[in-house]
Biopython code that builds the backbone (N, CA, C, O; Angstrom):
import numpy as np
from Bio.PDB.StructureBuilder import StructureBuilder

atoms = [
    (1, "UNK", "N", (91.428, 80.553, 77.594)),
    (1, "UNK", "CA", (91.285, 79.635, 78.711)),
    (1, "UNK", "C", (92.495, 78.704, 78.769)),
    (1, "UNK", "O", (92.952, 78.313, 77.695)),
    (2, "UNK", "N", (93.046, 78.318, 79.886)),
    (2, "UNK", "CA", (93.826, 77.073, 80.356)),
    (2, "UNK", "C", (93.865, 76.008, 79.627)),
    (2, "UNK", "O", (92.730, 75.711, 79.256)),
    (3, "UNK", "N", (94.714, 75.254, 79.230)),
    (3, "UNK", "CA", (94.626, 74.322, 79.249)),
    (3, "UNK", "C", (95.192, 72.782, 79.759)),
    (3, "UNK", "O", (94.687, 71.663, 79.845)),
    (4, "UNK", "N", (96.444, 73.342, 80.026)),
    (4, "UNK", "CA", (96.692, 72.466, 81.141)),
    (4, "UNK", "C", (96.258, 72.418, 82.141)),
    (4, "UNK", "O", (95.188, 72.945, 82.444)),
    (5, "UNK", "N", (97.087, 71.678, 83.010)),
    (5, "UNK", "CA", (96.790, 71.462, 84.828)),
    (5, "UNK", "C", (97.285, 72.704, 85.469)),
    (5, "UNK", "O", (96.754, 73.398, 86.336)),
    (6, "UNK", "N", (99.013, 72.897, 84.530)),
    (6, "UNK", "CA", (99.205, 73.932, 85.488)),
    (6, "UNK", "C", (99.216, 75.490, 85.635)),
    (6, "UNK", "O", (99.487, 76.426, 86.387)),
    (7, "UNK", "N", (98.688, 75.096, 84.275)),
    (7, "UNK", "CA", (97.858, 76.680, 83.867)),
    (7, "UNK", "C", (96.476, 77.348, 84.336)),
    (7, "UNK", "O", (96.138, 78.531, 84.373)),
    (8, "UNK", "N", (95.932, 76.402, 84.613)),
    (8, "UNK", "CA", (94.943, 76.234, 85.131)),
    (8, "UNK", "C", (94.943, 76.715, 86.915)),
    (8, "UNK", "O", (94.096, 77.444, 87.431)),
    (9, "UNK", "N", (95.928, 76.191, 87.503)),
    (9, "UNK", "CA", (96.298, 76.703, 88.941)),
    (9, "UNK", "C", (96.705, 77.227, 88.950)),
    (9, "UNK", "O", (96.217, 77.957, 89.813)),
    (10, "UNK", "N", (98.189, 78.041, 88.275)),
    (10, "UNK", "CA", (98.492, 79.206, 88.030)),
    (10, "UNK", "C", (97.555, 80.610, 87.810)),
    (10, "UNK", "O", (97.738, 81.656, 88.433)),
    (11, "UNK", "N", (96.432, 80.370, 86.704)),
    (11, "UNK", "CA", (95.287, 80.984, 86.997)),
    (11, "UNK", "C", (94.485, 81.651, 88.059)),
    (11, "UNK", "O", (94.107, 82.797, 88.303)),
    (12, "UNK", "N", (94.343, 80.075, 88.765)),
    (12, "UNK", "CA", (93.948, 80.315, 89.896)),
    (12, "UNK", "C", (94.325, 81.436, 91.111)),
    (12, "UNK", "O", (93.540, 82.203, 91.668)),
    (13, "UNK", "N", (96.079, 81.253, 91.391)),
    (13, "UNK", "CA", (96.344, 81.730, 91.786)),
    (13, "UNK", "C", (96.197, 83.438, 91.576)),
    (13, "UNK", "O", (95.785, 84.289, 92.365)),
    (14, "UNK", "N", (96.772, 83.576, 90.014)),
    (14, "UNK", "CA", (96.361, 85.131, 89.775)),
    (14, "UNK", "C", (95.403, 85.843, 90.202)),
    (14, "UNK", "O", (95.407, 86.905, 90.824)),
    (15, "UNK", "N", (94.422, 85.071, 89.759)),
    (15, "UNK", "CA", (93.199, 85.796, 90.805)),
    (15, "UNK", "C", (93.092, 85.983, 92.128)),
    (15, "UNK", "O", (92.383, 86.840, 92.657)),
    (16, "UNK", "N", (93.798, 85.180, 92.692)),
    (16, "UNK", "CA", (93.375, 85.442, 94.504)),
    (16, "UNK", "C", (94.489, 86.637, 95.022)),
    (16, "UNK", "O", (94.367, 87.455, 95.933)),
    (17, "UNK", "N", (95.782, 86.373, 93.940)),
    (17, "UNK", "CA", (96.545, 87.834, 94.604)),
    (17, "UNK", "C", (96.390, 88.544, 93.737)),
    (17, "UNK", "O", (97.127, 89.529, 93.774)),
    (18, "UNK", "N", (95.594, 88.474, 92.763)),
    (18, "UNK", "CA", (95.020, 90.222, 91.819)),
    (18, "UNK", "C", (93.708, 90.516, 93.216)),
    (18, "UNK", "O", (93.497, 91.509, 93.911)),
    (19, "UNK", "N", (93.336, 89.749, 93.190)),
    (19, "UNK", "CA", (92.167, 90.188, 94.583)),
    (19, "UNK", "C", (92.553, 90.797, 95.725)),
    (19, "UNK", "O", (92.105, 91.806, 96.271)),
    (20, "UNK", "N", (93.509, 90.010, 96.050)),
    (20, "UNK", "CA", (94.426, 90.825, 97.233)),
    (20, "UNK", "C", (95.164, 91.759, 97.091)),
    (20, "UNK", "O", (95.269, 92.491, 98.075)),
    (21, "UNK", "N", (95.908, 92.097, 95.933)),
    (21, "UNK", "CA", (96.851, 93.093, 95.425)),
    (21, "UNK", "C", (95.668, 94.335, 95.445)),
    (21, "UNK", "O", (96.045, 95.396, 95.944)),
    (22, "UNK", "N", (94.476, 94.279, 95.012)),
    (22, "UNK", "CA", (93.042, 95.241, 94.678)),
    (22, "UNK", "C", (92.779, 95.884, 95.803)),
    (22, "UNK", "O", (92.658, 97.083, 96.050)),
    (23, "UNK", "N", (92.685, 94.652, 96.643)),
    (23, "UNK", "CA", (92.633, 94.978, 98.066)),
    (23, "UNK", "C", (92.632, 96.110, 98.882)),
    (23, "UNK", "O", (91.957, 97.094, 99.185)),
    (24, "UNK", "N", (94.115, 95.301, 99.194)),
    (24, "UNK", "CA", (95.577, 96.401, 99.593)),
    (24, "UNK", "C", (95.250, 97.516, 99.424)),
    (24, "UNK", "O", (94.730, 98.273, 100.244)),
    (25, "UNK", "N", (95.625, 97.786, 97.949)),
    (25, "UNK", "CA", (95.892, 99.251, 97.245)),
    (25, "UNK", "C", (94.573, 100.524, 97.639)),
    (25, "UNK", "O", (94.518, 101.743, 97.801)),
    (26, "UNK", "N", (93.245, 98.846, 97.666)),
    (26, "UNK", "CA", (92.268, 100.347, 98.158)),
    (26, "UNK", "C", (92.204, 100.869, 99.293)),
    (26, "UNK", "O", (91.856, 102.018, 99.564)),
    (27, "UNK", "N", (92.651, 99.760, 100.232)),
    (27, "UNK", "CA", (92.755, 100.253, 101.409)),
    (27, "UNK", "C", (94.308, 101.151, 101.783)),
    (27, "UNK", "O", (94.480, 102.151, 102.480)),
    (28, "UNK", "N", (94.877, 100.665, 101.326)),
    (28, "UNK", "CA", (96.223, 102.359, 101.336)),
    (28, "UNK", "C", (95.835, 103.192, 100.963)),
    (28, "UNK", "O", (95.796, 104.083, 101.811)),
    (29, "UNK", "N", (95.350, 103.552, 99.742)),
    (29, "UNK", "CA", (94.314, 104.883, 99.101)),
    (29, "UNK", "C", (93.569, 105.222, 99.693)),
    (29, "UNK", "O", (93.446, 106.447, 99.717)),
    (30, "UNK", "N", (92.851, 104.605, 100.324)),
    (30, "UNK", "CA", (91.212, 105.178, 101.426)),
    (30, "UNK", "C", (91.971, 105.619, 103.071)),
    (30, "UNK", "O", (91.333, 106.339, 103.839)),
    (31, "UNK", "N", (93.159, 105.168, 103.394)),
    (31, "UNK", "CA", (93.984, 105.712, 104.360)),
    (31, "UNK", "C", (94.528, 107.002, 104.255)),
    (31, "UNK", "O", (94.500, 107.855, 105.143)),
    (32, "UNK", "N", (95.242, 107.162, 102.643)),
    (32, "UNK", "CA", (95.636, 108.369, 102.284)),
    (32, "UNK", "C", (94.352, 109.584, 101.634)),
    (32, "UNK", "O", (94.454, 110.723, 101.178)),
    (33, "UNK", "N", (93.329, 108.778, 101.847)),
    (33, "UNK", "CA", (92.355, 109.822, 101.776)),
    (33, "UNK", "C", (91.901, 110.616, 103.020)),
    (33, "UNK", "O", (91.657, 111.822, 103.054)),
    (34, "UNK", "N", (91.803, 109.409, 104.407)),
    (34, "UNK", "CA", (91.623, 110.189, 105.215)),
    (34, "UNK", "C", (92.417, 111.008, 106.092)),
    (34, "UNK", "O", (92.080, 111.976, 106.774)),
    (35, "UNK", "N", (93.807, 110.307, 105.916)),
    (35, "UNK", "CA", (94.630, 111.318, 106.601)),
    (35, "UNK", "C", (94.373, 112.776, 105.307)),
    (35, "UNK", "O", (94.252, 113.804, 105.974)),
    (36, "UNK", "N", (94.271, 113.094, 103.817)),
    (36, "UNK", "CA", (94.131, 114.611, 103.400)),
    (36, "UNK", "C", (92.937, 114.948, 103.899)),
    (36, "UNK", "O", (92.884, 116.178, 103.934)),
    (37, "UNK", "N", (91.862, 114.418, 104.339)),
    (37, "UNK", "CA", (90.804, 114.940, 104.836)),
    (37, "UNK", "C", (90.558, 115.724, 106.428)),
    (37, "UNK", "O", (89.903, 116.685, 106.831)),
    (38, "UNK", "N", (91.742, 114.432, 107.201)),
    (38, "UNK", "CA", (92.091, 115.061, 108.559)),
    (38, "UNK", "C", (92.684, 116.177, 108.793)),
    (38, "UNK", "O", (92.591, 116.819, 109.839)),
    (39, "UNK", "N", (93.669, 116.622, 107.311)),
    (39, "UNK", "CA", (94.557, 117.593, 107.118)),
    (39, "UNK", "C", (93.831, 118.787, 106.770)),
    (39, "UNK", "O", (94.098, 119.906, 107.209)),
    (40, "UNK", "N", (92.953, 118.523, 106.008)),
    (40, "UNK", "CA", (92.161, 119.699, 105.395)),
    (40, "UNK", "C", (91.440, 120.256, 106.716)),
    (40, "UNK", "O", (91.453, 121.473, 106.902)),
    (41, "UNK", "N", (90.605, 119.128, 107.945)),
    (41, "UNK", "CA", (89.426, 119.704, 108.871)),
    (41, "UNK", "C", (90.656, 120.577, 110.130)),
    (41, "UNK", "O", (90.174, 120.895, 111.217)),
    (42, "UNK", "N", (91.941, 120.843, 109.899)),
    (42, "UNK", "CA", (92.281, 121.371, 110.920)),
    (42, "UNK", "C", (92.545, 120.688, 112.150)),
    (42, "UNK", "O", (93.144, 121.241, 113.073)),
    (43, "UNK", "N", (92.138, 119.543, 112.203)),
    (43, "UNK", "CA", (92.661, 119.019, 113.793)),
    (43, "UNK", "C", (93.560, 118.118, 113.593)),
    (43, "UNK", "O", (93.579, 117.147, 112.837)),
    (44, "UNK", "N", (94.860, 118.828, 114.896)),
    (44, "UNK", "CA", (96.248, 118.330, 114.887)),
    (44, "UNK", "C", (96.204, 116.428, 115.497)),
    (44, "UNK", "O", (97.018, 115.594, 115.103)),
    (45, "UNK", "N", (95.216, 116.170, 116.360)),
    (45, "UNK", "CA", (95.305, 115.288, 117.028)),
    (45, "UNK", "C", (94.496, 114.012, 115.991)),
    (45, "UNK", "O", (94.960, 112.879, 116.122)),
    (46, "UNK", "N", (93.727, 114.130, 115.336)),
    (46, "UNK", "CA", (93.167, 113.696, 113.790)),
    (46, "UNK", "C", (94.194, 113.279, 112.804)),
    (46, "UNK", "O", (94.186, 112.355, 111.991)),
    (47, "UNK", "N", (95.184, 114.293, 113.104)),
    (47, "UNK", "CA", (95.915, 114.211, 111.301)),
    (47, "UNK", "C", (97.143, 113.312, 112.427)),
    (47, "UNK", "O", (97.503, 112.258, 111.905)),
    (48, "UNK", "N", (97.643, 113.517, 113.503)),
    (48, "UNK", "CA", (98.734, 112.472, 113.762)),
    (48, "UNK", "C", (98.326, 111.440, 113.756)),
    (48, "UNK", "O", (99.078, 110.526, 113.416)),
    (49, "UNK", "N", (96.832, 111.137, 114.168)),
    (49, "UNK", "CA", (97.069, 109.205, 114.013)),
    (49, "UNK", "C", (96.405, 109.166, 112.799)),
    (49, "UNK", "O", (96.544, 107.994, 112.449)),
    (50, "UNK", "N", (95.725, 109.779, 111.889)),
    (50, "UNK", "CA", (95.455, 109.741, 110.789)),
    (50, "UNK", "C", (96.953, 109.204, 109.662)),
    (50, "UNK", "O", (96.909, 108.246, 108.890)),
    (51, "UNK", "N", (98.145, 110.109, 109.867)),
    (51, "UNK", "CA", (99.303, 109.786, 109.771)),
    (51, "UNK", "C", (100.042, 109.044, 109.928)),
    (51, "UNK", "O", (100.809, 108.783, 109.001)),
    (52, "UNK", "N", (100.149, 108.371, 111.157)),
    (52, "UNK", "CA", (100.480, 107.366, 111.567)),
    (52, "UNK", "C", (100.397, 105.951, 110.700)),
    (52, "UNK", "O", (101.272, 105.144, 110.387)),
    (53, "UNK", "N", (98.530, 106.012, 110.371)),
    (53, "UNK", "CA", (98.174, 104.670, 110.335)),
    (53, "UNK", "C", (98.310, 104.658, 108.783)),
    (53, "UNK", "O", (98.216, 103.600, 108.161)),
    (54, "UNK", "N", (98.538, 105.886, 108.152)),
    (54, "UNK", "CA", (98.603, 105.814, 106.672)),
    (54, "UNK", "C", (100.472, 105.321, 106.469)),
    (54, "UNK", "O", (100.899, 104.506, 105.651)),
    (55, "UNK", "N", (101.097, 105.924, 107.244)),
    (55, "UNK", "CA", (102.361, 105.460, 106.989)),
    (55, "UNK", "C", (102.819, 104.251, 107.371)),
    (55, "UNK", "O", (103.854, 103.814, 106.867)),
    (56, "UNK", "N", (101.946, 103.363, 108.548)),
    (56, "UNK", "CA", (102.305, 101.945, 108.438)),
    (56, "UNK", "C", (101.874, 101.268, 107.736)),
    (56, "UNK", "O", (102.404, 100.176, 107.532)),
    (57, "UNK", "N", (100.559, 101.722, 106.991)),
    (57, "UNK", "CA", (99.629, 100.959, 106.388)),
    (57, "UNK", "C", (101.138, 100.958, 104.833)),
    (57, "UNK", "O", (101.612, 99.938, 104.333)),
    (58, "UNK", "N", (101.418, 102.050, 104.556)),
    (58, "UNK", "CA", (102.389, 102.192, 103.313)),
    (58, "UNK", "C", (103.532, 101.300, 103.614)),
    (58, "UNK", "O", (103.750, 100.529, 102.679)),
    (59, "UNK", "N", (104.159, 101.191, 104.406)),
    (59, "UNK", "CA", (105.280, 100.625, 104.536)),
    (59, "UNK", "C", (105.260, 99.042, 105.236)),
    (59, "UNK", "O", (106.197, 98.330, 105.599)),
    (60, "UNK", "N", (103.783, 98.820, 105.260)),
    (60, "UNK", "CA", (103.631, 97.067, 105.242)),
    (60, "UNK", "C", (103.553, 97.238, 103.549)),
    (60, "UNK", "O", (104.308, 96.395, 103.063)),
    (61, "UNK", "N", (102.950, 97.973, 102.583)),
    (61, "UNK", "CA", (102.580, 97.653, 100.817)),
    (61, "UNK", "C", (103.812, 97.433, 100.727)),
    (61, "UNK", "O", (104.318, 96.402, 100.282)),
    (62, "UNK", "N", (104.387, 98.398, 101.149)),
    (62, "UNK", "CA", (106.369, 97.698, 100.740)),
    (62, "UNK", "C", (106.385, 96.512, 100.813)),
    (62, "UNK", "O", (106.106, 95.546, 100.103)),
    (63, "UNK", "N", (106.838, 96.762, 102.001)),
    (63, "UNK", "CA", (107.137, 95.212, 102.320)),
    (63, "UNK", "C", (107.241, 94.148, 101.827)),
    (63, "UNK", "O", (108.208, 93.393, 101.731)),
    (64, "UNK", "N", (105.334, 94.000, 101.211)),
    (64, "UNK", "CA", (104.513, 92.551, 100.764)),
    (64, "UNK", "C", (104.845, 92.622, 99.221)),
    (64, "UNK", "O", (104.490, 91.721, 98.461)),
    (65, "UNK", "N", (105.651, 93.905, 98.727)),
    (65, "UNK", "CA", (106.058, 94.127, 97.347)),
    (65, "UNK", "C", (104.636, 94.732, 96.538)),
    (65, "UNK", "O", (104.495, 94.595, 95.322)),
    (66, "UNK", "N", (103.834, 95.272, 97.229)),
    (66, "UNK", "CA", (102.691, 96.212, 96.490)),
    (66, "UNK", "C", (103.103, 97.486, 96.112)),
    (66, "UNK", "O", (102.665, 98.033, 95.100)),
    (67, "UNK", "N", (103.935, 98.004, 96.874)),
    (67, "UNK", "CA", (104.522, 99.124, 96.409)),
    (67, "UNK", "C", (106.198, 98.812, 95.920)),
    (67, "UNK", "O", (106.749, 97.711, 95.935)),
    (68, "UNK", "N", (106.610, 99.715, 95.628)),
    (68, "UNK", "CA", (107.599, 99.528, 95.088)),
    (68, "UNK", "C", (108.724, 100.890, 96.387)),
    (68, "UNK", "O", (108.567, 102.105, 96.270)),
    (69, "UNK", "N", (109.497, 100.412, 97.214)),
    (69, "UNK", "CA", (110.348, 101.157, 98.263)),
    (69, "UNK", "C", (110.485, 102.388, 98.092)),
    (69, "UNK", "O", (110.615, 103.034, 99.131)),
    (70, "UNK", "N", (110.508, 103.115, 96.857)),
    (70, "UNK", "CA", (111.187, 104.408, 96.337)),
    (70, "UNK", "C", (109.625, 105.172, 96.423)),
    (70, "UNK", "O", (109.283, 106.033, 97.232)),
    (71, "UNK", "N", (108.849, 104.592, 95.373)),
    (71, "UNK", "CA", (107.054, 104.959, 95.502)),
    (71, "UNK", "C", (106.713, 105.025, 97.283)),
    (71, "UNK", "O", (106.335, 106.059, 97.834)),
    (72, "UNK", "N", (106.961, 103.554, 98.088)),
    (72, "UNK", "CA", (106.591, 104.354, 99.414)),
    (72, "UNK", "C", (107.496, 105.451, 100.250)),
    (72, "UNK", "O", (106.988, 105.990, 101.233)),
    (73, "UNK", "N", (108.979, 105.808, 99.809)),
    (73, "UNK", "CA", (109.180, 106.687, 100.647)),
    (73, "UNK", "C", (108.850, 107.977, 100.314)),
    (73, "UNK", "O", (108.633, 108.859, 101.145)),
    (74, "UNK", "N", (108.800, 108.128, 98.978)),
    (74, "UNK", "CA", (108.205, 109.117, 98.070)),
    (74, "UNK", "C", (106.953, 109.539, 98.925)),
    (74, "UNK", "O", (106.980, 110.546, 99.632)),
    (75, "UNK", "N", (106.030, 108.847, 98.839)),
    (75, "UNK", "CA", (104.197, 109.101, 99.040)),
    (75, "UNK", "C", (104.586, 109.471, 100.599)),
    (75, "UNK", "O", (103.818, 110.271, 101.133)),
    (76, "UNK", "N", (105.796, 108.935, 101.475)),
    (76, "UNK", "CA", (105.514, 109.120, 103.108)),
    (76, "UNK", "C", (105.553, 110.917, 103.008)),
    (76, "UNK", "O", (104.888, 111.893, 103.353)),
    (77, "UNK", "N", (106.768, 110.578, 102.315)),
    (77, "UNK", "CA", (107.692, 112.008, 102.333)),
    (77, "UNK", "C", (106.498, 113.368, 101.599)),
    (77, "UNK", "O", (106.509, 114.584, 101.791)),
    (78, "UNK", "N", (105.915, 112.829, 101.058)),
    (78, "UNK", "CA", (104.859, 114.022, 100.368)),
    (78, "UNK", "C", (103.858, 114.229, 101.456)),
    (78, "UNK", "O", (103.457, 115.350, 101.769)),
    (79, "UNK", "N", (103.408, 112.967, 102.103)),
    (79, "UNK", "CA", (102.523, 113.273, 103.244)),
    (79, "UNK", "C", (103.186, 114.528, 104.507)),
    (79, "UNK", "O", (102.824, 115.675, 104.769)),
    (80, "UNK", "N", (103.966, 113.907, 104.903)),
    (80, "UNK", "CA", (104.778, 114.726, 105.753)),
    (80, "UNK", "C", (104.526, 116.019, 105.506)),
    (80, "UNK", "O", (103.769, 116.881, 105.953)),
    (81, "UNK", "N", (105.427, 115.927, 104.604)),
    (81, "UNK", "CA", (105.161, 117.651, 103.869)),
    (81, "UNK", "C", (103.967, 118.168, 104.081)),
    (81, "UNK", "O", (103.990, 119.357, 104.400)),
    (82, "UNK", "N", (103.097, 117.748, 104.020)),
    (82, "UNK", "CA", (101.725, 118.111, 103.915)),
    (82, "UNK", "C", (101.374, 118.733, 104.823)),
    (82, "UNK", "O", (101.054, 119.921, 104.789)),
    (83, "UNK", "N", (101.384, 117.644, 106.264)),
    (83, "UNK", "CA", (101.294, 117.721, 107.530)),
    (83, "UNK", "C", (102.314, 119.593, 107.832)),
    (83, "UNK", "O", (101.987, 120.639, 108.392)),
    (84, "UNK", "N", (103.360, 119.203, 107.222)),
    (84, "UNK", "CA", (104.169, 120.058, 107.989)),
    (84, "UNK", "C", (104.059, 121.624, 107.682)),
    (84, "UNK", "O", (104.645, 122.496, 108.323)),
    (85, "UNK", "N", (103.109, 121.856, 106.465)),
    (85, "UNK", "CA", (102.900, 123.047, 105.599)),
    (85, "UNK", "C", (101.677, 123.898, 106.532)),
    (85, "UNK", "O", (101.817, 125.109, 106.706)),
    (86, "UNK", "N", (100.453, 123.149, 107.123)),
    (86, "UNK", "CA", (99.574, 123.996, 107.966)),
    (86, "UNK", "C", (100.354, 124.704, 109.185)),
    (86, "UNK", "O", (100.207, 125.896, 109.455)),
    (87, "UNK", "N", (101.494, 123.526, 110.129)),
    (87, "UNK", "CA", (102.285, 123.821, 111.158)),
    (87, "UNK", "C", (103.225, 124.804, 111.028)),
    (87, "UNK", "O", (103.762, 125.356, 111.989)),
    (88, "UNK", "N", (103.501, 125.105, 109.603)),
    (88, "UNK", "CA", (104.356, 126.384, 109.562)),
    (88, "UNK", "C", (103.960, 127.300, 109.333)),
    (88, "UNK", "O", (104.583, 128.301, 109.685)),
    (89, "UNK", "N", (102.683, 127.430, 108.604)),
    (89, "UNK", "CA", (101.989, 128.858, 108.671)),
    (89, "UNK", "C", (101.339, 129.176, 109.811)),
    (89, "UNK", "O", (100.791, 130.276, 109.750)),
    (90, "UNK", "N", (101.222, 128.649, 110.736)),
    (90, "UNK", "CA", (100.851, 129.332, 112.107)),
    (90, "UNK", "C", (101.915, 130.085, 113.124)),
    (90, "UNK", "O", (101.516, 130.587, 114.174)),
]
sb = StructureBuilder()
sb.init_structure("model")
sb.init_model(0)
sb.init_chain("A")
sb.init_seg("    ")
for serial, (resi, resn, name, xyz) in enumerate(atoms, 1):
    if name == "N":
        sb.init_residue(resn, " ", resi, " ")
    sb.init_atom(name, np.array(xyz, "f"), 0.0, 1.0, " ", f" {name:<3s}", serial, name[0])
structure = sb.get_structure()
């Protein structure tokens, strides 16, 4: 436990952006779940805004420093791929 003042608010703080950092991350993960799920059911018009909203949702985590720039272009760039692997076998 704390024992100063400003350990004590420092504390504080940790918790509210470990809460928010928790957040975030689940909600980027539960984005990148449903865009592989949109990917898996076959529909093209599903997986683009499914896509969409997973890749802005990634590149605000940048941003706010939840992700790390290289990790989000990485994860865009694997999505893509993804997307782009059903469109070429047809």
């Amino acid at each position: 436990m704390p024992n100063s003042v400003s350990a004590k608010k420092s504390l504080r703080q940790n918790l509210r952006r470990r809460a928010r950092n928790r957040m975030g991350r689940s909600t980027l993960r539960s984005q990148i779940k449903r865009l592989r799920v949109a990917v898996a059911g076959d529909d093209a018009t599903a997986t683009e805004a499914a896509f969409r909203v997973a890749v802005k949702s990634i590149d605000q985590a940048a941003s706010k420093g939840l992700l790390h720039k290289n990790t989000a272009a990485r994860t865009k760039s694997r999505l893509a791929k993804l997307i782009a692997k059903p469109a070429a076998a047809e």
